[in-house]
VOPAGU-2260 file (C-alpha; in pm, 1 decimal, decimal comma):
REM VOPAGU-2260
SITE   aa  ch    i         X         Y         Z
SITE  UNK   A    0   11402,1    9686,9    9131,1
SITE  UNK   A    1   11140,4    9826,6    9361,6
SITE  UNK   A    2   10959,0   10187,9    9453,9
SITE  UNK   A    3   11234,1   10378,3    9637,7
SITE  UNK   A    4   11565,2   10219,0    9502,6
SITE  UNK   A    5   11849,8   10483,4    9388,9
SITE  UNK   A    6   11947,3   10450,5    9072,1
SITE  UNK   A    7   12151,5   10625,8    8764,0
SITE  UNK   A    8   12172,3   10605,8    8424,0
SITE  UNK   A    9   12377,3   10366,9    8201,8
SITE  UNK   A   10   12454,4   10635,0    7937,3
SITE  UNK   A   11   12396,7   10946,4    8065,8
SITE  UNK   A   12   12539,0   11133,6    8364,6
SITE  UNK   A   13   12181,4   11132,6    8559,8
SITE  UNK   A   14   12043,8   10943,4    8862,1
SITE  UNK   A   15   11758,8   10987,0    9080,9
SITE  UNK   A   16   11465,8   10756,6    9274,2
SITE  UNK   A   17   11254,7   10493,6    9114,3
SITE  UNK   A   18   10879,8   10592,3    9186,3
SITE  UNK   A   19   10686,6   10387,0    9013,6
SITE  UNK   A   20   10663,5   10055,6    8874,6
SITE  UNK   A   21   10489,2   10085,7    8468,4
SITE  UNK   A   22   10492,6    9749,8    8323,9
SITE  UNK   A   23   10780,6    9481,4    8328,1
SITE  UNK   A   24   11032,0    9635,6    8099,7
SITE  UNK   A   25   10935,5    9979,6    8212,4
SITE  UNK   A   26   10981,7   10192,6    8577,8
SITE  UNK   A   27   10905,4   10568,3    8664,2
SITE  UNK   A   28   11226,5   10745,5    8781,0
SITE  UNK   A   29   11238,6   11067,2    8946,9
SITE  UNK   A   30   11538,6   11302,4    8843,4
SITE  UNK   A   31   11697,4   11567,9    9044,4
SITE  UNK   A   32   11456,5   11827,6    8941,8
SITE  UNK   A   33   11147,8   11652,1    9095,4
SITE  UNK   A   34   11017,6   11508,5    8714,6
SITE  UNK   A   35   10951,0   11182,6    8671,9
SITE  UNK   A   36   11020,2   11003,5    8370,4
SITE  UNK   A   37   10991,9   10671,4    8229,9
SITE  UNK   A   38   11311,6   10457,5    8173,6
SITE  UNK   A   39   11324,8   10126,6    8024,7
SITE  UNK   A   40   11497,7    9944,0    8314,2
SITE  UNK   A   41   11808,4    9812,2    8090,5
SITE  UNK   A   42   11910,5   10178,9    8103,5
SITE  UNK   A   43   11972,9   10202,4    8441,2
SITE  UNK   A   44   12137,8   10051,3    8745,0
SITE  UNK   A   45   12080,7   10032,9    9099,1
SITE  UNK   A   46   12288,1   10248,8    9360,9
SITE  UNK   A   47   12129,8   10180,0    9636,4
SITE  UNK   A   48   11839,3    9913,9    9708,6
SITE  UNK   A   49   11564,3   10087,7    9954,0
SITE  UNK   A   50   11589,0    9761,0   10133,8
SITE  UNK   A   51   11936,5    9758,0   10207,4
SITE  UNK   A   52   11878,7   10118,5   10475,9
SITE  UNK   A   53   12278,1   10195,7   10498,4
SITE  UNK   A   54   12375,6   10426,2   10739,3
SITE  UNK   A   55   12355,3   10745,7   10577,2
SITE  UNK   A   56   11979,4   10685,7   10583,7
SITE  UNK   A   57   11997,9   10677,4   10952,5
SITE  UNK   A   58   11963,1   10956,1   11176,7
SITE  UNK   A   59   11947,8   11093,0   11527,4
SITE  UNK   A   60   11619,8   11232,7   11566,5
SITE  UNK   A   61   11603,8   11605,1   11537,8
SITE  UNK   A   62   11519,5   11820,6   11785,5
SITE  UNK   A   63   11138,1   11767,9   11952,9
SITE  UNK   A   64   11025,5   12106,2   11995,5
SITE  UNK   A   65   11135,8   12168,0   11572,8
SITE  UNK   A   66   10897,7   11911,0   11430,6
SITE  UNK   A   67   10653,1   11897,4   11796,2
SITE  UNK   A   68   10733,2   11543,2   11841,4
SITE  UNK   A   69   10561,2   11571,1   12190,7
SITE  UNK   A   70   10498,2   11210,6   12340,0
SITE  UNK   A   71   10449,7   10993,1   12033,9
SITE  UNK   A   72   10674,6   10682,0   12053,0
SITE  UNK   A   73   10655,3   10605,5   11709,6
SITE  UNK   A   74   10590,4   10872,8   11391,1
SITE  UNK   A   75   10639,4   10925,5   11057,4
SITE  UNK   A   76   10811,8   11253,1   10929,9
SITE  UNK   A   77   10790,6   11351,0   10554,6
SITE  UNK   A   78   11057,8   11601,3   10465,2
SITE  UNK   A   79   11067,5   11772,8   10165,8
SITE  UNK   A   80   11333,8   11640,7    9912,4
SITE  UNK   A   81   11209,6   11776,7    9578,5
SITE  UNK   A   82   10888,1   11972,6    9451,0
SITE  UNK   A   83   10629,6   11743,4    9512,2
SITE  UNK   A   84   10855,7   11435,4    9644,4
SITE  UNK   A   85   10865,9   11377,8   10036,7
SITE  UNK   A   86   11135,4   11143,9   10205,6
SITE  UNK   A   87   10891,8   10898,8   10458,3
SITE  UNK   A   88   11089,7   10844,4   10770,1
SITE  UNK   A   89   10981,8   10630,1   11084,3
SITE  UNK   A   90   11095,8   10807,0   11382,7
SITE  UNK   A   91   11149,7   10551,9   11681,4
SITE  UNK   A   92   11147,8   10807,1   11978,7
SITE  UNK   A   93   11026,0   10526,9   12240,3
SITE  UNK   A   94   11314,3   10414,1   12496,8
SITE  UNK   A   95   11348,1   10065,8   12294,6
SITE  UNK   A   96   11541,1    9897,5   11987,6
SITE  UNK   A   97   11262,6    9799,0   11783,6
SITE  UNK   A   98   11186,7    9512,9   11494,1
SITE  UNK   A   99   11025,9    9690,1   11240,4
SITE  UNK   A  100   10851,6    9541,5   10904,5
SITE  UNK   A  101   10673,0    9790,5   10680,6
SITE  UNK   A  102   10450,3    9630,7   10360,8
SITE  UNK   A  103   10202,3    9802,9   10129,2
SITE  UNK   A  104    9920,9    9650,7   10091,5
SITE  UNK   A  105    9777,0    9750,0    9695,2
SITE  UNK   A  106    9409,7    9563,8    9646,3
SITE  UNK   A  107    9502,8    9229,7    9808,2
SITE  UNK   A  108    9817,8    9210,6    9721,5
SITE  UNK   A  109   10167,9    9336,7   10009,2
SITE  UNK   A  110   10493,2    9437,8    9889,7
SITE  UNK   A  111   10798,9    9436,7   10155,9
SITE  UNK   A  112   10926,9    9786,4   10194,0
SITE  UNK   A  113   11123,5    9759,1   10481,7
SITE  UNK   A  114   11219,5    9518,5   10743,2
SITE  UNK   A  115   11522,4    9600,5   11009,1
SITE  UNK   A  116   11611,4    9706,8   11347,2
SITE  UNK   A  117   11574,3   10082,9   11426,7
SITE  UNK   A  118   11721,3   10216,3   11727,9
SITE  UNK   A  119   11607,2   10396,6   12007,3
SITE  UNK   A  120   11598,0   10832,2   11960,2
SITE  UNK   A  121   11659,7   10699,3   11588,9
SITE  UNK   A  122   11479,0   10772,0   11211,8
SITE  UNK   A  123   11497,8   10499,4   10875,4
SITE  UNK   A  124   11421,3   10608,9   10534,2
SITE  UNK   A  125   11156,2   10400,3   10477,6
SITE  UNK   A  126   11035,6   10511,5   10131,1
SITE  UNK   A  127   11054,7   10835,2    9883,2
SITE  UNK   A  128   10651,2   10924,5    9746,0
SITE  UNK   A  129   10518,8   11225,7    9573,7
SITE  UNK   A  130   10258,7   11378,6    9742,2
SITE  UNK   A  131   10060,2   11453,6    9420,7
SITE  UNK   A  132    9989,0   11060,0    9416,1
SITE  UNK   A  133    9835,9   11022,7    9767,7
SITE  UNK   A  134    9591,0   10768,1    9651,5
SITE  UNK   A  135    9742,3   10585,8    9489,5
SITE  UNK   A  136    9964,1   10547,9    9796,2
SITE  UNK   A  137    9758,8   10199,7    9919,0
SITE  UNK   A  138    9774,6   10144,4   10306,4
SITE  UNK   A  139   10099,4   10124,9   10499,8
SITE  UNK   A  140   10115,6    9782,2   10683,8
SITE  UNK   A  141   10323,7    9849,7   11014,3
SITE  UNK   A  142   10449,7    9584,3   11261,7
SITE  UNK   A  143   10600,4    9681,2   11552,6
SITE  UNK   A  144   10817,5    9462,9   11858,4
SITE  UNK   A  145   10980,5    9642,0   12082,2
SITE  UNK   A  146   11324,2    9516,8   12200,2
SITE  UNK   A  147   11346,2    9580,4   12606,7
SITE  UNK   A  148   11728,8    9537,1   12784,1
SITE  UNK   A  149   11520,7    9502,6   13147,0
SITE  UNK   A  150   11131,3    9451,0   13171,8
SITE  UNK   A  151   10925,2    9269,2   13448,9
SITE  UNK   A  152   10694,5    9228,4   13165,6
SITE  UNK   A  153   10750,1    9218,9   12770,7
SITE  UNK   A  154   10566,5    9434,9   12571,7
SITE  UNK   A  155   10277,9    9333,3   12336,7
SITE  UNK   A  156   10376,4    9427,0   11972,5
SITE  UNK   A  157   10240,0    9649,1   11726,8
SITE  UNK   A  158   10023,4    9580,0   11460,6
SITE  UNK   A  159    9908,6    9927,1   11287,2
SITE  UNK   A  160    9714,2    9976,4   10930,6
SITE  UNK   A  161    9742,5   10330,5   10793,8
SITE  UNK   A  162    9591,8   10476,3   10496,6
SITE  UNK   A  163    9713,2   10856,1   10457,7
SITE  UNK   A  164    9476,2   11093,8   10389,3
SITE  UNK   A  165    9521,2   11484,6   10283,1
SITE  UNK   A  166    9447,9   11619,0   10625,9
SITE  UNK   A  167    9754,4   11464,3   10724,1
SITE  UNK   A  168    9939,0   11743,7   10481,4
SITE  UNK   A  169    9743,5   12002,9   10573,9
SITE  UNK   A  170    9957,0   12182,4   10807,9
SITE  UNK   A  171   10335,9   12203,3   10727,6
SITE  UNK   A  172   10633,8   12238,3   11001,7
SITE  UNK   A  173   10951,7   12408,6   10827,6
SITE  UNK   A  174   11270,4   12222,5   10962,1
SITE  UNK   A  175   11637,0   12284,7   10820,3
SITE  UNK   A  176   11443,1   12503,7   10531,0
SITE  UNK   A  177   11194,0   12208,4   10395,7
SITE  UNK   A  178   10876,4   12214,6   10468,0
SITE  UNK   A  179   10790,8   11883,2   10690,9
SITE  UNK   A  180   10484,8   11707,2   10827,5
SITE  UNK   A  181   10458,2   11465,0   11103,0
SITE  UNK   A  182   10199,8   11172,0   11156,7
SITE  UNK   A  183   10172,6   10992,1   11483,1
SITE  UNK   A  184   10097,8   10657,5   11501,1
SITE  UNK   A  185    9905,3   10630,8   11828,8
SITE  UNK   A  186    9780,0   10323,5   12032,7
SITE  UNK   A  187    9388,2   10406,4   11935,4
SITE  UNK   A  188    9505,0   10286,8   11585,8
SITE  UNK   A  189    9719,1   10001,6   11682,7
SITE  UNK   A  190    9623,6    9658,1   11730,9
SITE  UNK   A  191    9780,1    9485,8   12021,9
SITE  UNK   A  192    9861,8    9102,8   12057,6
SITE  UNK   A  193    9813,1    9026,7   12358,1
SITE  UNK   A  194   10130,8    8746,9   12475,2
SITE  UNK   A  195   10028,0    8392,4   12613,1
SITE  UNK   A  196    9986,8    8357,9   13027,2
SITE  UNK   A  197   10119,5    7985,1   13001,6
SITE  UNK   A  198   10369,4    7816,3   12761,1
SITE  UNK   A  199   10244,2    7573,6   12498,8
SITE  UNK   A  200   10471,3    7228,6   12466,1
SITE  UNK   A  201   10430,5    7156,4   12112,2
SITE  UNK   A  202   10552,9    6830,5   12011,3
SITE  UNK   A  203   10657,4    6772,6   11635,8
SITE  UNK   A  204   10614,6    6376,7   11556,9
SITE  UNK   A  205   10779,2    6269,9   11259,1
SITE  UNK   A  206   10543,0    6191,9   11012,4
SITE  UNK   A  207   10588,3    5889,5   10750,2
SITE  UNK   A  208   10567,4    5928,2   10415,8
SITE  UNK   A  209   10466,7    5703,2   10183,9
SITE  UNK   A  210   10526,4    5772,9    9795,9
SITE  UNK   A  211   10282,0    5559,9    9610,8
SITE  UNK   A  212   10427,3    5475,8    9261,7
SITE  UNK   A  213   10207,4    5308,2    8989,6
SITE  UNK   A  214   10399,5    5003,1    8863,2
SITE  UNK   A  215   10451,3    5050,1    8498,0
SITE  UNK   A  216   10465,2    4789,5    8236,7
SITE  UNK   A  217   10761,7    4723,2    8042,2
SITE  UNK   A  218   10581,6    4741,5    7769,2
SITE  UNK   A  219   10402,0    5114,9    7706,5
SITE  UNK   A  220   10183,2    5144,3    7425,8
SITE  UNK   A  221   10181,8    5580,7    7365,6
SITE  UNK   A  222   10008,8    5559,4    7048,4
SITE  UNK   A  223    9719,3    5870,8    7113,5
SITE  UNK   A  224    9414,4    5601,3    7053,5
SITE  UNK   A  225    9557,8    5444,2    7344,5
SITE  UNK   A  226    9556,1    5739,6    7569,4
SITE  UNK   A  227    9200,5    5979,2    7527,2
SITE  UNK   A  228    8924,0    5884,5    7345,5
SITE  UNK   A  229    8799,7    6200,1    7153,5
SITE  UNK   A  230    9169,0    6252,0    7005,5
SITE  UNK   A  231    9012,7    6293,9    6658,8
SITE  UNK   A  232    8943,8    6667,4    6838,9
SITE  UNK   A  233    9286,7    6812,8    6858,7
SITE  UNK   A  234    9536,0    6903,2    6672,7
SITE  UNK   A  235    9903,2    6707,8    6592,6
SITE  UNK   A  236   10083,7    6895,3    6843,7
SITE  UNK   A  237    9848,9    6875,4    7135,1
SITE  UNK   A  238    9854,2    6488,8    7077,8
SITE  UNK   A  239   10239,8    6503,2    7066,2
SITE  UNK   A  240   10235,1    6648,9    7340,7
SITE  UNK   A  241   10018,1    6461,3    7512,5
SITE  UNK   A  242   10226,7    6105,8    7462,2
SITE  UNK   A  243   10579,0    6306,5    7511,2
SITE  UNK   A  244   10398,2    6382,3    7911,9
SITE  UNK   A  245   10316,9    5983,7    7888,6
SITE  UNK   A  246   10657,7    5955,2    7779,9
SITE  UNK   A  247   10829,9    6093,2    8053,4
SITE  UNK   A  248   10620,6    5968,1    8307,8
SITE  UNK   A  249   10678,3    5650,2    8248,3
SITE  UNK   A  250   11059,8    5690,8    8199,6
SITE  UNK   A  251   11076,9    5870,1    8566,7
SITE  UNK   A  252   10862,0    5619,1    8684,9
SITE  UNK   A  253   11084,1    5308,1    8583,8
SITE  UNK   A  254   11430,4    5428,6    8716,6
SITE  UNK   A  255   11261,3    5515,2    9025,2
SITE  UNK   A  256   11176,8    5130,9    9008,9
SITE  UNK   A  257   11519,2    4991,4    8897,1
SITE  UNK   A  258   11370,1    4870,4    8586,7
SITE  UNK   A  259   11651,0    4753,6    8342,1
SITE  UNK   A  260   11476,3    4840,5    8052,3
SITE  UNK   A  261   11152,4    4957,9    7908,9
SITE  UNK   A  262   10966,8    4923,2    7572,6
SITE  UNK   A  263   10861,1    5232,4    7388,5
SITE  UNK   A  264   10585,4    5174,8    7176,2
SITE  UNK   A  265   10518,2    5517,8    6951,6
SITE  UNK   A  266   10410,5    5404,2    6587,7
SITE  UNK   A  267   10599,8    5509,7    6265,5
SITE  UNK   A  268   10358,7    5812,9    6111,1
SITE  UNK   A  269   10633,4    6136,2    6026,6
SITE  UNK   A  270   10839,1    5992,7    6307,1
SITE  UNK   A  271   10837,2    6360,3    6517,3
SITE  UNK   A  272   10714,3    6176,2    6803,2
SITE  UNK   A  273   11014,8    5882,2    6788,3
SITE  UNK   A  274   11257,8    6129,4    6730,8
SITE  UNK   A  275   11167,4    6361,6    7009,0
SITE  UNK   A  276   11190,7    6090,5    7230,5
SITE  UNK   A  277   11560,1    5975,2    7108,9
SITE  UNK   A  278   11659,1    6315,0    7173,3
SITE  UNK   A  279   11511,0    6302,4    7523,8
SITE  UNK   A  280   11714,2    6028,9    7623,7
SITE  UNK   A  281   11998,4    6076,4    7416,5
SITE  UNK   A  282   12302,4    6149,2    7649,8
SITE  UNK   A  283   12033,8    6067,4    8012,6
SITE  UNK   A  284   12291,7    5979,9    8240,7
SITE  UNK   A  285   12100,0    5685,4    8344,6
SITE  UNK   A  286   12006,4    5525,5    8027,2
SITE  UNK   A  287   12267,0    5305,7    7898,3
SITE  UNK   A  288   12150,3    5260,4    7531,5
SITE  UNK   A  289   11875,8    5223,9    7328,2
SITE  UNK   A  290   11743,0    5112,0    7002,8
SITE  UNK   A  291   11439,5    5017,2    6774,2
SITE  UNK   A  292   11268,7    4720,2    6922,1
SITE  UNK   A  293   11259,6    4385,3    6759,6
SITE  UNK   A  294   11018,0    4456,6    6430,9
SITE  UNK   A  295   10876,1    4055,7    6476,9
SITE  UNK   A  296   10756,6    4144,5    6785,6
SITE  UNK   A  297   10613,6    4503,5    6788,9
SITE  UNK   A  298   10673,0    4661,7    6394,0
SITE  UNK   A  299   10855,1    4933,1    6299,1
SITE  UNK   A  300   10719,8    5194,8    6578,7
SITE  UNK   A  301   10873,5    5089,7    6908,1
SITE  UNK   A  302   11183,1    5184,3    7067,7
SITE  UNK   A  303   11381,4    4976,2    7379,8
SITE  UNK   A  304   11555,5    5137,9    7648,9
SITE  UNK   A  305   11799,9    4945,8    7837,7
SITE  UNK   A  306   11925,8    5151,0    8177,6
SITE  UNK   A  307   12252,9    5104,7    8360,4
């Protein structure tokens, strides 16, 4: 679930727009009335993913001399949808298809918004906001390639960083009966890449790998004296814990090896550790069987494990 998705409720007969993101159990949804509320998110289901731009969110763009498009390639057009909610559409009114990605960037962190094609004389819902949130909008991330049928030369694509401020509301265009407001994104803002004069060969050698693999003995001592020295400084668990890691590192280790079998030495004490290790290789498909070691040799604390 992200900003933007349409969704309705499980048990009620309501839907509207998710517009914020509370905590992990917990999203902002904006009903039809323009209110947002918050809505645990096992309440409600998804209609239609903001990602997945269908083609009812798709639209020739409207006339230029209604919302003064003038000679701006690429803009943005807010439309009025509720109260203080505006629909965010990216009008593409250049003569090319172009590859569009759209991320927010919040702090450090960039969420995906939008990523698509979006044809020529065309507008994409991008995203649904409420105006009375501005900043806490975070800066719109847009990069642009434009898709050219003939061209003696390719264009350089787009790379554009926009952070809305309130002059961009300031002056509202009424289109269809909504008040609307349109943002150019013009070159002086826009980054451009410029595109190599000579091709690169780039040659991928196979590398080798080498896996280095510690030989283990077949004899593994786990007792916790045998693997830290200050052990006297935690608690029964952690040093479970500890030789259960030991454990299984050895065990991987050794069928990676073809050993046939390994000895398990892990002491008597409340036997926890012992039988947390039976149960770890109770059923392995590669272990054959096992059993408690010969009590001459190593005492009552030792297990063998004999592999397939």
């Amino acid at each position: 679930m992200q900003i933007g998705d349409k969704v309705k409720f499980v048990n009620e007969s309501l839907s509207g727009i998710i517009t914020r993101l509370i905590d992990d159990k917990t999203i902002g949804v904006s009903i039809e009335d323009g209110f947002e509320i918050p809505v645990l998110k096992r309440e409600i289901m998804i209609v239609t993913p903001i990602n997945l731009v269908e083609q009812h969110d798709k639209a020739e763009i409207p006339n230029a001399n209604k919302i003064a498009i003038g000679e701006s390639e690429i803009s943005l057009w807010f439309e009025q949808s509720s109260q203080t909610w505006y629909k965010a559409s990216l009008l593409n009114n250049s003569r090319c298809d172009i590859l569009l990605s759209v991320t927010v960037k919040q702090g450090k962190i960039f969420k995906p918004l939008f990523g698509g094609k979006v044809e020529k004389h065309t507008s994409y819902l991008i995203n649904t906001l409420n105006l009375a949130e501005l900043e806490q909008w975070g800066t719109y991330c847009f990069r642009i390639i434009f898709h050219e049928q003939e061209a003696e030369k390719p264009r350089a694509p787009w790379y554009l960083e926009y952070l809305f401020r309130s002059k961009d509301f300031m002056n509202a265009k009424e289109v269809n009966g909504k008040p609307t407001f349109l943002i150019s994104l013009k070159p002086d803002k826009i980054e451009q890449f410029p595109i190599a004069a000579n091709s690169v060969k780039i040659e991928n050698k196979p590398k080798e790998t080498f896996i280095n693999i510690t030989r283990p003995e077949e004899v593994v001592d786990i007792h916790i004296h045998q693997l830290m020295k200050n052990y006297n400084q935690i608690s029964a668990d952690e040093a479970i814990s500890i030789q259960m890691n030991h454990f299984k590192n050895t065990f991987e280790k050794a069928l990676a090896l073809n050993y046939s079998k390994i000895t398990i030495i892990h002491g008597v004490g409340t036997n926890a550790l012992k039988q947390k290790i039976w149960k770890e290789i109770s059923g392995h498909p590669a272990v054959k069987t096992y059993y408690e070691a010969q009590k001459e040799k190593f005492g009552y604390g030792a297990t063998e494990i004999v592999f397939k």
